[in-house]
C-alpha positions in Angstrom: 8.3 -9.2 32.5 9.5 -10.6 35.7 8.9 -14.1 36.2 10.5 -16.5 38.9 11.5 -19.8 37.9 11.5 -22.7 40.6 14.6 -24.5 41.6 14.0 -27.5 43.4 17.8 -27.4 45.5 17.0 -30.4 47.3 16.4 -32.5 44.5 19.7 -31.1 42.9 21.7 -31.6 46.0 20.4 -35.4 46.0 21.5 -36.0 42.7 24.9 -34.1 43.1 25.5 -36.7 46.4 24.6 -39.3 43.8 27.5 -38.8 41.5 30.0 -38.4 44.3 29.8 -35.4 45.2 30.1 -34.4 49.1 26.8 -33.1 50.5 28.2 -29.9 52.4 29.8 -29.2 48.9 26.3 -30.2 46.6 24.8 -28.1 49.2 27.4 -25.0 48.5 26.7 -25.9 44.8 23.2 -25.7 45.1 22.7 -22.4 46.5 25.1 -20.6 44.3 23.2 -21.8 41.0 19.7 -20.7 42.7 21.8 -17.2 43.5 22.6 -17.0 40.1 19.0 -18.3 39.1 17.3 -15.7 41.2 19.7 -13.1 40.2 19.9 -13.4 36.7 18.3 -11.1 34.5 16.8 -14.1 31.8 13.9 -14.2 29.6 11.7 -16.7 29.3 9.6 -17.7 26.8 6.9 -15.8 28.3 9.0 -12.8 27.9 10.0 -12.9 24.4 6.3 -13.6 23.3 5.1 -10.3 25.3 8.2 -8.6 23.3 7.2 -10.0 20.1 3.5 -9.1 20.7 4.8 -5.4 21.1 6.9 -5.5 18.0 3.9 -6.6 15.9 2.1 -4.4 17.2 4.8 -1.3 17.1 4.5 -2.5 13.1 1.4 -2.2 12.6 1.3 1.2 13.9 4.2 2.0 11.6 2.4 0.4 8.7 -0.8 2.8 9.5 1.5 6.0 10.3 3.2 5.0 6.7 -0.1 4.9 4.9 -1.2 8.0 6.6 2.1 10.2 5.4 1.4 7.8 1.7 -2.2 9.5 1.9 -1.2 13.5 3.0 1.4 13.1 0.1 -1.2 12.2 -2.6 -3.0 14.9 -1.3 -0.6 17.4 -1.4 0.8 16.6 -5.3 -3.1 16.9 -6.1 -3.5 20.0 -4.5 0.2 20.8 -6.8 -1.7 19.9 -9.6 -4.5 21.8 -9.0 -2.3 25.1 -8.2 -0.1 24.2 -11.3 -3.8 24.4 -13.7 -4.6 27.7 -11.8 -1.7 28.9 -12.7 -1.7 27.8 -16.6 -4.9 29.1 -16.9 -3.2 32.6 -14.9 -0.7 32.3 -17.9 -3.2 31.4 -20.9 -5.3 34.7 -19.5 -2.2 36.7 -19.5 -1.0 35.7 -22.8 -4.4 36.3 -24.2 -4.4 39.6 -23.6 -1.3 40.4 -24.2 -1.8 38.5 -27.8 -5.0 41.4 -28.3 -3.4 44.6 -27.1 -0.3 43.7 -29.5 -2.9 43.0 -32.1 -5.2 46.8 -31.2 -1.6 48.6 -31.0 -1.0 46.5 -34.7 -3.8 48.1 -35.6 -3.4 51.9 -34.3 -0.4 51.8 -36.3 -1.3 50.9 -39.4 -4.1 52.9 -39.4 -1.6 55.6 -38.1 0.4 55.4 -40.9 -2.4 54.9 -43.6 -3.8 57.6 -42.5 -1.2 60.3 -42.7 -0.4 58.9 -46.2 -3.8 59.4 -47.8 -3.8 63.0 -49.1 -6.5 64.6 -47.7 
């Protein structure tokens, strides 16, 4: 992202003498704002486009890790709701035959007890 920028000191120098200023001193001027210049860690415009090309892309590849993560999610509460209707239908069994063996013992019972109340 390094880019040098030109400083035309003579030019600046000319234009310091210009207003007044002594040329040993527009000189001295001079090369301390191109040492500052060349030393300076600035961006330029060519800079922040390459950052903002990264960011937008760094966003898009959030957007599409998002939408991922959005997609296992759905996944996994379908694969909740599948277990969860396993285990009704576990439970509907289980009840079911717990419902009939009440029911045949009902019936032992009662035949039990009619049984050994008929003379006989």
């Amino acid at each position: 992202m390094n880019m040098t920028l030109t400083f035309d000191t003579l030019q600046f120098v000319q234009r310091l003498k210009k207003a007044g200023i002594k040329e040993t001193e527009a000189e001295a001027i001079a090369e301390a704002v191109r040492d500052v210049q060349n030393n300076s860690d600035l961006a330029t415009k060519h800079d922040l486009s390459e950052v903002k090309a990264k960011l937008e892309t760094s966003d898009l590849a959030t957007k599409h890790d998002l939408a991922e993560v959005k997609v296992k999610l759905e996944t996994s509460d379908l694969a909740t709701k599948r277990d969860l209707a396993e285990v009704k239908a576990e439970l509907i069994k289980w009840v079911v035959t717990v419902v009939v063996a009440v029911g045949v013992l009902q019936t032992s019972i009662i035949t039990a007890l009619i049984m050994r109340l008929i003379p006989g």
